[in-house]
C-alpha positions, 0 to 999 in steps of 0.5 A: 280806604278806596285804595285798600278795598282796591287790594283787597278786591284783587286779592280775592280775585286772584285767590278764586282764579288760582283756586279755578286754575288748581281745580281745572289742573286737578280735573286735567290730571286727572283725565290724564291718568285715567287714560293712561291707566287705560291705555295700559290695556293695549301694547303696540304690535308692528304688522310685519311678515316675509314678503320675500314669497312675493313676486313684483307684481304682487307686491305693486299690488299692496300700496293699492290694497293697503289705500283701499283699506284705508278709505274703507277705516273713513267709512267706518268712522262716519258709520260710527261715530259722526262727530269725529272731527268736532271731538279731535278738535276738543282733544289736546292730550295726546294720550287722549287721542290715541285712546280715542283713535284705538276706539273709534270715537270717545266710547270705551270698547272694552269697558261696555261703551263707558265714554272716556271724554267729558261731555259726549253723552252715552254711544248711540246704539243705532251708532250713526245708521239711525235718526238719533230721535227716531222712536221704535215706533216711528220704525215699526210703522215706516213701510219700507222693507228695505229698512230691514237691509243690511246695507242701507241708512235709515234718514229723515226726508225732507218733510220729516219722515224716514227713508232708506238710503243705500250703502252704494249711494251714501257712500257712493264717492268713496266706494267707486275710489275703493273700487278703482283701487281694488280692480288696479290690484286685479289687474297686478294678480297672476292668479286667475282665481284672486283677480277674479274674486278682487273684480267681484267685490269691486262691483260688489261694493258698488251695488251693495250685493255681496253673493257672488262675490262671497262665492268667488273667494271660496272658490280661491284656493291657493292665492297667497294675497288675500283682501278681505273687504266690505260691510261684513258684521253687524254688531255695531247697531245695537239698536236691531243688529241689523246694519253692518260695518265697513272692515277690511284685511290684507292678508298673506297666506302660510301656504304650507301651514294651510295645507297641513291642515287639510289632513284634520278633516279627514280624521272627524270620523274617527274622532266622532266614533270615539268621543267619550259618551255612549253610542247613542250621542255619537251617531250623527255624521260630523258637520262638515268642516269649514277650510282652515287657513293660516296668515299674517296679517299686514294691514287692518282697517275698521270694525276690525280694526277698533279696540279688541283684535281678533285672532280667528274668524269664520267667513262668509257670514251669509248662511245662503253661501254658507249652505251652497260653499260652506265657510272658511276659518281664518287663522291669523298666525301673527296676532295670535304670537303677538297675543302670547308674547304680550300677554299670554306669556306675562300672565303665566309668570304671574300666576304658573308655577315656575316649575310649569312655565316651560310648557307655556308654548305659542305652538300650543296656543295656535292648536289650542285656538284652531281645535276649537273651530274643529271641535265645531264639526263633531257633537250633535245637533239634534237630540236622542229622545224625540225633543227636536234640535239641541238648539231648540231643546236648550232655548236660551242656554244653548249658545253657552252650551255649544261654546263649552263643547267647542273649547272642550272638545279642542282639547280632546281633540288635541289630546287624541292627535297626541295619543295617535301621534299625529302631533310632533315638535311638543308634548300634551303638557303644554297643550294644558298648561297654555290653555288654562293661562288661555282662560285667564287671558280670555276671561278678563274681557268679562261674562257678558257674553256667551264665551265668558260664560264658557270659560267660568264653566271650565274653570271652575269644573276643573277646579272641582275635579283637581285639575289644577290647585293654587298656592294660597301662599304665592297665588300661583296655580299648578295644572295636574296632568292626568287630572285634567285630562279626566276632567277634560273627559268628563266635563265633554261627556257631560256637556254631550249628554245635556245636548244629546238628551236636550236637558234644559234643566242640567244645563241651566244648572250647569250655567247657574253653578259655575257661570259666574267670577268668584272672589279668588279668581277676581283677585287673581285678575285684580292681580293682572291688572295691577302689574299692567299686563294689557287686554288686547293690542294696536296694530302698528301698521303701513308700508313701512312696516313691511318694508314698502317705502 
C-alpha cells in the first residue's frame, strides 16, 4: 500500500512540474513572440558616407568624436533608466535585449512607454532626474531656484530632504573624459571655427553653461565634421519638462548640397507676396530663416539615439541664442533615404496605384521634408483684426494650426519653384505622390501629438477635395493631380485665413472635424502592419562601419 501511495504521490509531482514547465514555456513563447512582432517596427540601417573629402587629420579626429559619444550614451542610460544593469542581467532572450537596448530601458517608445518586460512596473515620469517618492508638493516647497534648472538632479540629502545636484558634478568623472576627448579632436581640426566651437563646448559640459558654446557653432560655416553634444532636449522629464538629456551626433556635411540652398531664403518674399489669400494676410515681412544645412549621419548616441530617429532638427534650442544668432536646420540626408528605402518606398507598393509608383522619389522626400522648415518663415504671426498674436488668438489650438501651415505651405512652396523653374531633375507629380505616402509613414506613430493631428487634418481635407481616390477593390489609393493642387490651395488659404482673422472657433472646428483616424484609414495601417513594414530604424554604427578600423 505504501509502495503504491509512494508511485502515486510521484506521479502527481511529476504531472504539477510538467504542468509548471508548459506554463513557464507557454508564458516564455509567449514574451518571444511578442518581441519579435515588435522588433518588426525597426530595420537596421548601417551609418556609413564617403570619407574620402577627408583629409588625415580629420579622420584621426573621429575615433576621439565617436568615444565621446559614446560616454555620452552612458549618461543617457543612468538619466534614464537607473536599474539598467540589474534588468540586463534578468534578460536571457536576445530578442529582448536588443528591444531593450533600442529603447533604452525595458519601456516601449513607440508605444506610450507600455513596458515590454514583466515586473518592471510603469516608467517614472521624472525618469531618473527625481526622488521616486518626492511629492508635488514636497517640490513645490523646496527653496531652491535652482531646482528649476535644466541641468541639475533633484536628490535626498542626508536627513531626508531634497537638494539640487548639478549636471557637472553628478556626472563629473565622465564629463572631464568627454572633455578630453573633445579638445584632442580640436586640437586635429585645420578649421579655426570648429576647433574653436569643439573647446567651447568641452568647457561648456564642464560647467553646465552652454551660450557661448551655442553661438560659436552658428558662427561655424564651412566645416565639414560636425559634433553635436550636450544635454540639449528635455522631453525625457515627464514630470516638469524641465531636465534635459544627454545626446550626441557626429556628423558630416554635404557641402555643396548646403550651399545650394542658400538661394531659397532669397525667394521668401516673393513667395509671401504671393501666397494664396488677400492682401491683407500677406503683409507681414517673412520670419527670418533658420541655415539649412544637409549631412549624413555616422555615429548617434542618446536621446537621439533610442527608438524613433529623427531626420531633421532645429538647433539651438536656446531662444536667447536663437533671438542674437537664429537657428539652424539640420537635414540628415542619409536616415532620410534609409526611411525611403525601408519604409516609405514598401508602404507605397501597398497602397499606390501601380501606374503611381514611379513618382515615389527619395529627391522628393528630402524637398518635401525641407520645405516644411521654409514653410515656417512665411505666414503670420500676429492677426489682422486687433486680437493680438496668432498664437494667443488660437489658445490651445494653435500649435495644430501652425503645424498644418507648415506641411501645407511646403508643398506650395515646392509647387511655385516648379512653376518658376527652379526645380530640376524631376517633376511636381512626385512631389505629391511622395507626400501622400509621407502621410501614411508619418501617421502611424499615431495622434497624440500636434504633427498627427496635422497630418488627419490634411488627409481628410484631401479627401474631400478629390485629391486622391481609393479602389475599395485593391485598397489602393490614387493622387489626381490638379486636384490636389486646388486643395493644396485651398486648404493653405484656409489655414492663413483662421490665422490671419485668429478664429478660434474655425479652428477648433477644423481639428474637431478631420483631426482624428477613421476606420478606412486604420484598416489601411492595420494592413502596414500585417505585411511587416517597420515604424522607424536602428542605427548600425561604429568605425568599422565607415571604414575606420
Amino acid at each position: 500500500m505504501q509502495k503504491r501511495m509512494l508511485i502515486i504521490s510521484l506521479i502527481l509531482i511529476f504531472c504539477v512540474f510538467t504542468q509548471c514547465s508548459k506554463k513557464d514555456k507557454k508564458k516564455e513563447l509567449k514574451l518571444q513572440s511578442k518581441i519579435e512582432k515588435l522588433l518588426t517596427n525597426y530595420a537596421d540601417v548601417k551609418l556609413e558616407t564617403d570619407l574620402s573629402i577627408l583629409n588625415e587629420n580629420q579622420k584621426k579626429m573621429l575615433p576621439l568624436l565617436f568615444e565621446a559619444a559614446q560616454i555620452i550614451d552612458e549618461l543617457y542610460w543612468i538619466q534614464t533608466c537607473s536599474r539598467k544593469d540589474k534588468i540586463k542581467k534578468s534578460i536571457t532572450d536576445e530578442n529582448v535585449m536588443k528591444y531593450f537596448e533600442i529603447n533604452y530601458g525595458p519601456w516601449d517608445k513607440l508605444n506610450g512607454m507600455e513596458p515590454f518586460i514583466d515586473g518592471v512596473g510603469k516608467r517614472p515620469d521624472g525618469a531618473n532626474f527625481y526622488p521616486r517618492d518626492m511629492s508635488y508638493q514636497e517640490f513645490d516647497e523646496f527653496n531652491d531656484l535652482e531646482k528649476y534648472s535644466s541641468y541639475t538632479l533633484i536628490r535626498r540629502n542626508e536627513i531626508g530632504g531634497l537638494q539640487t545636484i548639478p549636471y557637472n558634478k553628478a556626472y563629473h568623472e565622465k564629463l572631464v573624459k568627454i572633455a578630453e576627448l573633445i579638445n584632442k579632436a580640436a586640437e586635429l581640426s585645420d578649421n579655426p571655427k570648429l576647433k574653436q566651437y569643439l573647446i567651447s563646448r568641452a568647457r561648456a559640459l564642464l560647467a553646465d553653461k552652454y551660450f557661448e558654446s551655442d553661438i560659436a557653432w552658428m558662427k561655424m560655416k564651412d566645416n565639414t565634421i560636425d559634433f553635436l553634444v550636450g544635454p540639449i532636449e528635455d522631453l525625457e522629464d515627464r514630470l516638469y519638462y524641465t531636465k534635459t538629456s544627454y545626446q550626441s551626433m557626429v556628423l558630416i556635411k554635404d557641402k555643396q548640397f548646403s550651399k545650394d540652398l542658400e538661394k531659397y531664403s532669397l525667394l521668401l518674399p516673393y513667395l509671401q507676396q504671393n501666397l494664396p489669400v488677400e492682401d491683407k494676410y500677406k503683409k507681414e515681412i517673412p520670419g527670418k530663416l533658420s541655415d539649412i544645412m544637409v549631412y549624413d549621419v555616422i555615429y548617434c548616441s542618446g536621446y537621439w539615439n533610442a527608438a524613433s530617429k529623427k531626420i531633421a532638427i532645429t538647433l539651438p534650442l536656446d531662444g536667447q541664442v536663437q533671438f542674437k544668432v537664429g537657428s539652424r536646420k539640420l537635414q540628415f540626408k542619409n536616415v532620410m533615404n534609409a526611411k525611403f528605402e525601408k519604409i516609405l518606398k514598401p508602404i507605397s507598393q501597398l497602397l499606390i496605384a501601380k501606374d503611381q509608383l514611379k513618382h515615389i522619389k527619395s529627391k522628393a522626400f528630402f524637398e518635401n521634408t525641407m520645405f516644411y522648415e521654409v514653410a515656417s518663415a512665411l505666414g503670420l504671426k500676429n492677426t489682422v483684426n486687433g486680437k493680438g498674436s496668432v498664437r494667443e488668438a488660437l489658445k490651445e489650438q494653435h500649435n495644430v494650426i501652425a503645424e498644418s501651415k507648415n506641411d501645407i505651405l511646403g508643398l506650395y512652396f515646392v509647387t511655385k519653384l516648379y512653376e518658376m523653374g527652379e526645380m530640376g531633375g524631376g517633376e511636381l507629380m512626385d512631389n505629391y505622390v511622395t507626400y501622400m505616402v509621407d502621410i501614411f509613414r508619418s501617421v502611424r506613430f499615431g495622434i497624440s501629438n500636434d504633427q498627427g493631428v496635422a497630418n488627419m487634418i490634411r488627409f481628410y481635407y484631401f479627401e474631400e477635395m478629390g485629391a486622391f481616390s481609393r479602389d475599395k477593390k485593391d485598397g489602393k489609393y490614387r493622387i489626381h493631380f490638379e486636384k490636389m493642387k486646388e486643395a493644396m490651395l485651398k486648404l493653405s488659404g484656409e489655414i492663413l485665413v483662421i490665422q490671419g482673422d485668429g478664429n478660434y472657433e474655425a479652428a477648433k472646428k477644423l481639428v474637431d472635424e478631420k483631426g482624428y483616424i477613421r476606420d478606412e484609414l486604420l484598416n489601411d495601417l492595420y494592413r502596414i502592419q500585417r505585411e511587416k513594414i517597420p515604424k522607424d530604424v536602428v542605427f548600425v554604427q561604429g568605425l568599422k562601419e565607415i571604414g575606420i578600423e
